[in-house]
TORBA-748377 format. One line per 2 residues: number of its first residue (from 0); their letters; for each residue x, y, z of C-alpha. Coordinates in steps of 0.001 Angstrom, whole numbers. Example, Ala and Ser with C-alpha at 12.3 -4.5 7.8 and 13.67 -1.06 7.14 Angstrom:
2
0> as> 12300,-4500,7800; 13670,-1060,7140 .
This chain:
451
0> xx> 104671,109415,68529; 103351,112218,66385 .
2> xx> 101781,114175,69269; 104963,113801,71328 .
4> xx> 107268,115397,68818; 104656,118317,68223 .
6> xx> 104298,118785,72056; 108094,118899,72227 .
8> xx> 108415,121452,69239; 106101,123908,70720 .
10> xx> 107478,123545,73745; 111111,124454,71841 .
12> xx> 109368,127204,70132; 107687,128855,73590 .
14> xx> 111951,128536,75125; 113367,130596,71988 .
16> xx> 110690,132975,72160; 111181,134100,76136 .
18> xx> 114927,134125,75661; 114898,136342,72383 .
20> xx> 112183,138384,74438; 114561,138423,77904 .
22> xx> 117340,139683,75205; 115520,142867,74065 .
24> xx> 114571,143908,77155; 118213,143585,78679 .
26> xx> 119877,144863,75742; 120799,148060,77564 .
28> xx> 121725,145934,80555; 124846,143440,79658 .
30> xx> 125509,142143,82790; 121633,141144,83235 .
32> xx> 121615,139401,79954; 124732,137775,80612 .
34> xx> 123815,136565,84144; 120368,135295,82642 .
36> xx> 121691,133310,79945; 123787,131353,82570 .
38> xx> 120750,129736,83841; 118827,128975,80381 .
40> xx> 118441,125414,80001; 119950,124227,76125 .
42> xx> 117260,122963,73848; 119013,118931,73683 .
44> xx> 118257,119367,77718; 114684,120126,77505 .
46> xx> 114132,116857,75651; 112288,114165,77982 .
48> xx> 114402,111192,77933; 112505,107816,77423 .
50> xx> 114267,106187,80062; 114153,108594,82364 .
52> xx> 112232,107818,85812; 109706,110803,86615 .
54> xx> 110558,111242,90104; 114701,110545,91424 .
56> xx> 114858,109050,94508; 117857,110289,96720 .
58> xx> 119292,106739,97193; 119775,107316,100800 .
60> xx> 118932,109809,103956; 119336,109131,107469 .
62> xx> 115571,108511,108085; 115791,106069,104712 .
64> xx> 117727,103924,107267; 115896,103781,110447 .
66> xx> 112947,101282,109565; 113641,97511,111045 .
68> xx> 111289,94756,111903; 111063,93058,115001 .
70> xx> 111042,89439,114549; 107787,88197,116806 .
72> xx> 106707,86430,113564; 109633,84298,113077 .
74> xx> 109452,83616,117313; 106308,81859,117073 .
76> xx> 107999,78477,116825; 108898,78356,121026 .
78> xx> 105628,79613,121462; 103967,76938,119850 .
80> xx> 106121,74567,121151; 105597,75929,125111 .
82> xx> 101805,76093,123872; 101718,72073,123380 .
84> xx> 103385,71458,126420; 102740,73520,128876 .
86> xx> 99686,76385,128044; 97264,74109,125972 .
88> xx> 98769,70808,126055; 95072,69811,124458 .
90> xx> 95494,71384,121236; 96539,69474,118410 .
92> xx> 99723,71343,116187; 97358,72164,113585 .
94> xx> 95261,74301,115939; 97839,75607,117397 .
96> xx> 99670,77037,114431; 96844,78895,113232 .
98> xx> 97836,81184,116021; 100802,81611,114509 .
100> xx> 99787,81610,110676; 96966,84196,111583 .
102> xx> 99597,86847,112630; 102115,86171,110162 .
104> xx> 99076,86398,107316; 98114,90105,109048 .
106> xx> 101427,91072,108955; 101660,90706,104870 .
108> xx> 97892,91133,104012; 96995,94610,105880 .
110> xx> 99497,96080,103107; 96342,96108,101025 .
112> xx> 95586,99079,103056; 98212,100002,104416 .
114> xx> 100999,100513,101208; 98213,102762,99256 .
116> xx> 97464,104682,102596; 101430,105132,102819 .
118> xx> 101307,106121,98995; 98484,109072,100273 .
120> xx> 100508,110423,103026; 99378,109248,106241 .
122> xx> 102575,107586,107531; 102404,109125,110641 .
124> xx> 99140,107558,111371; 99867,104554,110278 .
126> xx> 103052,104027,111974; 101529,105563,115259 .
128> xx> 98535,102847,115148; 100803,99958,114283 .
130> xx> 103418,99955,117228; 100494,100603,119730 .
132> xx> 98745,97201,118263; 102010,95491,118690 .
134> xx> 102949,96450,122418; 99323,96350,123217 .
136> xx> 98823,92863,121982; 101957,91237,123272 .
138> xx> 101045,92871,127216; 97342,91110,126388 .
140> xx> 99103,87908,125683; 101012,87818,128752 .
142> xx> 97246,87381,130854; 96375,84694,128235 .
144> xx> 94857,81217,129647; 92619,79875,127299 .
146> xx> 93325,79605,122856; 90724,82067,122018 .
148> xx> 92290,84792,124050; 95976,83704,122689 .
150> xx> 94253,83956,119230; 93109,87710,119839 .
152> xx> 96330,88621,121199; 98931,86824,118981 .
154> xx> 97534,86256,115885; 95031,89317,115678 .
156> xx> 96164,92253,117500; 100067,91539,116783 .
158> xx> 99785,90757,113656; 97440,93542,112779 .
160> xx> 99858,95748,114134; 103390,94210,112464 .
162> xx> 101312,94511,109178; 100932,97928,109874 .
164> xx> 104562,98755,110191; 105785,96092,108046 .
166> xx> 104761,96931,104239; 105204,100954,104244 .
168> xx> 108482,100402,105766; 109232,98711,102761 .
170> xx> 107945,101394,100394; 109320,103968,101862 .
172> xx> 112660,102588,101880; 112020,101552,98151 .
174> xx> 111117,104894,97341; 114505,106331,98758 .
176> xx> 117198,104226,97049; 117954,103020,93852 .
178> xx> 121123,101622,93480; 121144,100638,97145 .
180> xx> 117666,99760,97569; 118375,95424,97804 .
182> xx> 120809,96260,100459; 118937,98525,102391 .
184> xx> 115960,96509,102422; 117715,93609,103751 .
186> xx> 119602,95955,106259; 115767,97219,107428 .
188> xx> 114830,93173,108076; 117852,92274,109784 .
190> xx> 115770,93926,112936; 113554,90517,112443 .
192> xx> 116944,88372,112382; 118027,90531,115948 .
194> xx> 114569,90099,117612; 114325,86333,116451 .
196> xx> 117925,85677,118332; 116680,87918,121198 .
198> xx> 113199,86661,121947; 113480,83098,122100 .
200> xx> 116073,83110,124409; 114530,85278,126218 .
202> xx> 111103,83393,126718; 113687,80413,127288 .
204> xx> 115367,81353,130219; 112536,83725,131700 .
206> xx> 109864,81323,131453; 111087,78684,134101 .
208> xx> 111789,81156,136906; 108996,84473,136195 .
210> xx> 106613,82259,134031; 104735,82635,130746 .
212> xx> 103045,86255,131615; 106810,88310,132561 .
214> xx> 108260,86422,130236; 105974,87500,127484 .
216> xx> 105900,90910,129444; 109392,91503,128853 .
218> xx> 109358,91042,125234; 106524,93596,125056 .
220> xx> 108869,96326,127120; 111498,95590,124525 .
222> xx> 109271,96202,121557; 108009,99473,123884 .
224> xx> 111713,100582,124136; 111855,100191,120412 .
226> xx> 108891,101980,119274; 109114,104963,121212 .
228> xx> 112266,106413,119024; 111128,105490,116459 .
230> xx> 107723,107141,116476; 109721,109957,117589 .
232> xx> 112204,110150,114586; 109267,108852,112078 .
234> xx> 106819,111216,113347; 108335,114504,113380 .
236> xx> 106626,115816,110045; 103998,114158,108322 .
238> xx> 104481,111074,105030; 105082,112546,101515 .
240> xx> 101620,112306,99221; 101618,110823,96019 .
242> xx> 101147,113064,93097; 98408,110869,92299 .
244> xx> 96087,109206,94723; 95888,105635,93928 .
246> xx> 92966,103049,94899; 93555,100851,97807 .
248> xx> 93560,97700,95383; 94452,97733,91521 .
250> xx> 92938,94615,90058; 94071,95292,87196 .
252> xx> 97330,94570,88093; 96536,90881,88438 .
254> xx> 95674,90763,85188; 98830,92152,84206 .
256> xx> 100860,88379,83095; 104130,89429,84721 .
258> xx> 102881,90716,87855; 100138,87770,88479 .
260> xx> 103171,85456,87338; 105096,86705,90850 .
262> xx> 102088,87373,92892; 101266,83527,92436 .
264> xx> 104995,82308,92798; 104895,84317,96466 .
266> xx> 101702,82207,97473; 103343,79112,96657 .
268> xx> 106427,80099,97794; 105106,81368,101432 .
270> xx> 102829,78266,101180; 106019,76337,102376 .
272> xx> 108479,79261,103867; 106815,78879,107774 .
274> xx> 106882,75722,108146; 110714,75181,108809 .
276> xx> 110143,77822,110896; 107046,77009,113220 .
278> xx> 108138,73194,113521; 111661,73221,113720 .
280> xx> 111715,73396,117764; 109100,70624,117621 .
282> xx> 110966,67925,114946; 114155,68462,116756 .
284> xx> 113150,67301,120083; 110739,64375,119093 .
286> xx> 112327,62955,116086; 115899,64237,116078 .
288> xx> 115534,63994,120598; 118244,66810,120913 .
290> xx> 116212,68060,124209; 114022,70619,124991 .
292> xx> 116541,73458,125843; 118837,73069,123174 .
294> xx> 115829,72297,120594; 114718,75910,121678 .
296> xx> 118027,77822,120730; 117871,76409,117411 .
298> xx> 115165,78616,116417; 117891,81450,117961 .
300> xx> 120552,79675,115546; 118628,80107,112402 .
302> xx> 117199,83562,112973; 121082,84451,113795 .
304> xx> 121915,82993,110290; 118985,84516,108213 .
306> xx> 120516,87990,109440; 123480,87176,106752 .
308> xx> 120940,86063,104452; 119072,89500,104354 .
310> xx> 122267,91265,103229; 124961,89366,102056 .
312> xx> 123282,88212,98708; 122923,92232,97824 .
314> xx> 126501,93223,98070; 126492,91930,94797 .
316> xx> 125261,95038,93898; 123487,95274,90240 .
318> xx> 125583,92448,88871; 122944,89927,90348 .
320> xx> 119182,91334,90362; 116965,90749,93135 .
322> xx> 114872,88440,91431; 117663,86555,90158 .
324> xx> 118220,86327,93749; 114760,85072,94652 .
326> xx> 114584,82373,91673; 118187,81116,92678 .
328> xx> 117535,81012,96162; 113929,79340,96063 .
330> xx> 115657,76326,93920; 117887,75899,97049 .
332> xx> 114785,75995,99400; 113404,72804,96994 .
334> xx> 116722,71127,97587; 116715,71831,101546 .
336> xx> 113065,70786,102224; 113423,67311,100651 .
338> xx> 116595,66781,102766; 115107,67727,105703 .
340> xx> 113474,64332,105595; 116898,62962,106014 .
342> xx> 118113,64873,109053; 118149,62489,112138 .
344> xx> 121602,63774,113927; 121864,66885,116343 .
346> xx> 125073,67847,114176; 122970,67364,111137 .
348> xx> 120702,69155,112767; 122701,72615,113673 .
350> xx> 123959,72368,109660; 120530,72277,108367 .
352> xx> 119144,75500,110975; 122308,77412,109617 .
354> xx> 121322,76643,105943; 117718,77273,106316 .
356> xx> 117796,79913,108373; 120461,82127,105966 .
358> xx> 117716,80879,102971; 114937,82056,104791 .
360> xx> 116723,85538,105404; 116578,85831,101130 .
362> xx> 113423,84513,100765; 111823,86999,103233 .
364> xx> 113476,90445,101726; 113703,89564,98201 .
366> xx> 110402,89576,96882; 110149,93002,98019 .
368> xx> 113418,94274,96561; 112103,92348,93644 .
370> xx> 108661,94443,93162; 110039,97503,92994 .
372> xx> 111444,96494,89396; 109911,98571,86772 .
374> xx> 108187,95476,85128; 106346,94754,88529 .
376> xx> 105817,98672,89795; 105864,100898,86420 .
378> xx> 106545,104164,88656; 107931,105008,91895 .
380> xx> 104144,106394,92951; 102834,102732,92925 .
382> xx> 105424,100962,94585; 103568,100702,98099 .
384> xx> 100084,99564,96650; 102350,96942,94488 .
386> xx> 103882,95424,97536; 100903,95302,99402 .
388> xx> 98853,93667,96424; 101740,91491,95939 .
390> xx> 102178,90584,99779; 98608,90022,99736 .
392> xx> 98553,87115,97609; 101759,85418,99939 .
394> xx> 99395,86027,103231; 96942,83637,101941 .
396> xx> 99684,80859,101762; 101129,82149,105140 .
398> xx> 97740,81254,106654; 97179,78106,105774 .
400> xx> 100599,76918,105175; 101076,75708,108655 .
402> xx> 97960,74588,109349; 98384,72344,106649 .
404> xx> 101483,71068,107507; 100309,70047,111055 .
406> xx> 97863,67989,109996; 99888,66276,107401 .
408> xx> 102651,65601,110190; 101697,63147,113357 .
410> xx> 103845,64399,116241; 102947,61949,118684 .
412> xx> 104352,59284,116074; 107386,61803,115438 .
414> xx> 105969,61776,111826; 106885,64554,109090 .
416> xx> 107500,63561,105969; 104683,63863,104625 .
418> xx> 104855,67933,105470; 108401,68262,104352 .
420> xx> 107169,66594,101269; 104564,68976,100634 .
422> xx> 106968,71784,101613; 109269,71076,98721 .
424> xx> 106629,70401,96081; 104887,73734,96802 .
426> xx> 108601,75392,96497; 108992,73819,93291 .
428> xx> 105635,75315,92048; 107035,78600,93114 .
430> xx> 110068,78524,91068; 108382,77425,87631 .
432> xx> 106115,80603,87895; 109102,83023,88771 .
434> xx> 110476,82187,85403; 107757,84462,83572 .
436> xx> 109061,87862,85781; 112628,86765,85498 .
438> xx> 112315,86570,82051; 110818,89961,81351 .
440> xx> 113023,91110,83997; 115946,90262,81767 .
442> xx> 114484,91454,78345; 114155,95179,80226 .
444> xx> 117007,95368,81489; 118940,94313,78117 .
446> xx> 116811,97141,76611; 117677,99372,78894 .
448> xx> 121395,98486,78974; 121632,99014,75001 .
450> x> 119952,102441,74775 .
């Protein structure tokens, strides 16, 4: 503390001498003197408040507004469902979802690279690279006939390019708001809510008539359509740098107890969060036998109610934190995935899409909203390697998540309780960790509030 004060007196001392010199050489010219002093800043000003954030984010901007997801990831379920019926009826579910757990994996692990390279100032690159994977991959998919080439085009070159887009538009938008940021990074995902109503009724109704290739084709126009403007809006001047360039992975930060507290409650937590989503389609029509067309716009019903759940928990504003948010809302998810077992109605059925699909809406912006807290990200400058560190860890559950589930399940026997089971229990893990975060969460922000 000792240093500080001294550094603060000189500085003091260097202020009183340049306005007492600025004095006696305008002392023959009033109106100079008099204009000067205006702009001298008081000695209380020049002290650095301890609570003060080094750089102030505008907490808004019309480009702060214009980054959205797309939703592909959260299609995959009538793809894998059209896969074991119709494409590669000889793949078991667990093969099949790998497709599917691959691409969502890329699309949270490339934020290793990708959040420090937005933290350097190669947005433009980035961004540029990213869409091109994505159209690129989804046109490759369309001449797919055997799994290895689906696997290249879905789960590789897709997801490589969603990961691309996906983590810097969450820095970027967590670098430009403060009070706003939880609702503008829920407002950025809805796009994943839109596409995931969109795109499965698409494939749905195009499939039959065109077939798989301009059915897939026409989802790849879409995301064309969509990535033009924004390139053009995103790329008109280059990403702002960093004052500090920052390595592409901290492992230190894993060692920090708070932050390896959440990165570990996002593994578990993403360990369970896909597979609602990649076997709903399948458990309604064999076990709850709704039929194959309506089991199809179910997927459509919850990605229409997890648009509600990406914004309406942050109207709140700061009376509820985001990770209050994220512990509250996982301790639903345990509740949910053990009564899934129970669901055997199609009316039961529609309630439990509506609930899951507004849960998975939180589950899928909050952490991110969540790791831009100062006990998670210390300064503004590290926010984009934190998420992608932090996103990291959740990829790994992503990926093998799925897989895991199809193996415990046995579709031919219209079996899954064993999956939901394991759903819920890894959910459960997830909530016990976020306790550690939430707690020193809390602790700051009393601090904060009292000083």
């Amino acid at each position: 503390m000792v240093p500080d004060v001294e550094k603060v007196s000189r500085g003091l001392g260097l202020e009183e001498i340049k306005r007492t010199t600025r004095a006696n050489e305008n002392k023959d010219h009033p109106g100079e003197s008099e204009r000067e002093s205006q702009t001298v800043t008081p000695p209380e000003a020049a002290q650095p408040s301890p609570t003060a954030a080094p750089i102030q984010p505008p907490n808004g901007g019309a480009e702060a507004w214009l980054f959205a997801s797309r939703g592909l990831s959260s299609t995959f379920g009538v793809f894998l469902e059209y896969y074991q019926t119709e494409l590669l009826p000889g793949k078991s579910a667990s093969t099949l979802s790998w497709v599917g757990s691959v691409q969502s994996t890329f699309v949270t692990i490339v934020g290793i690279l990708t959040g420090p390279l937005t933290d350097r100032g190669l947005l433009r690159p980035v961004m540029i690279v990213g869409h091109f994977m994505v159209v690129f991959g989804m046109f490759m998919l369309s001449l797919a006939k055997e799994y290895y080439q689906v696997l290249l085009a879905q789960g590789f070159c897709v997801g490589l390019g969603a990961g691309a887009i996906n983590i810097p538009a969450f820095a970027i938008i967590s670098s430009k708001f403060t009070t706003r940021r939880p609702l503008a990074l829920g407002c950025a995902s809805t796009g994943a809510s839109i596409g995931g109503i969109i795109f499965p009724i698409m494939f749905r109704r195009l499939t039959p008539d065109s077939g798989f290739g301009w059915a897939v084709r026409a989802i790849a126009f879409v995301n064309l359509g969509i990535s033009i403007p924004t390139l053009i809006i995103l790329c008109r001047k280059p990403g702002t740098r960093a004052p500090k360039a920052r390595m592409v992975m901290d492992p230190r930060a894993f060692r920090e107890p708070i932050f390896g507290m959440f990165a570990a409650a996002l593994f578990f937590q993403f360990l369970a969060y896909y597979i609602p989503l990649f076997y709903l389609t399948t458990y309604a029509r064999a076990r709850v036998h709704t039929g194959t067309n309506f089991a199809f716009y179910l997927l459509a019903i919850s990605n229409a109610a997890s648009f509600f759940g990406r914004t309406m928990p942050y109207m709140l504003g700061a009376r509820v934190t985001p990770i209050q948010i994220l512990i509250f809302w996982d301790a639903v998810g345990i509740i949910l995935l053990f009564s899934w077992i129970s669901v055997s109605s199609t009316a039961g059925m529609v309630v439990w899409t509506i609930a899951w699909g507004f849960l998975s809406g939180v589950l899928v912006t909050a952490p991110a909203a969540s790791t831009s807290h100062p006990t998670l990200s210390p300064s503004l400058d590290v926010i984009g390697a934190r998420l992608g560190m932090s996103w990291a860890t959740a990829a790994v559950g992503v990926l093998i998540g799925a897989p895991i589930a199809g193996a415990l399940a046995d579709i031919g026997k219209a079996q899954f309780a064993h999956a939901q089971i394991f759903a819920g229990a890894v959910m459960a893990a997830a909530v016990v960790l976020l306790t550690v975060p939430l707690v020193a969460a809390q602790r700051f922000n009393g601090r904060r509030s009292e000083s």
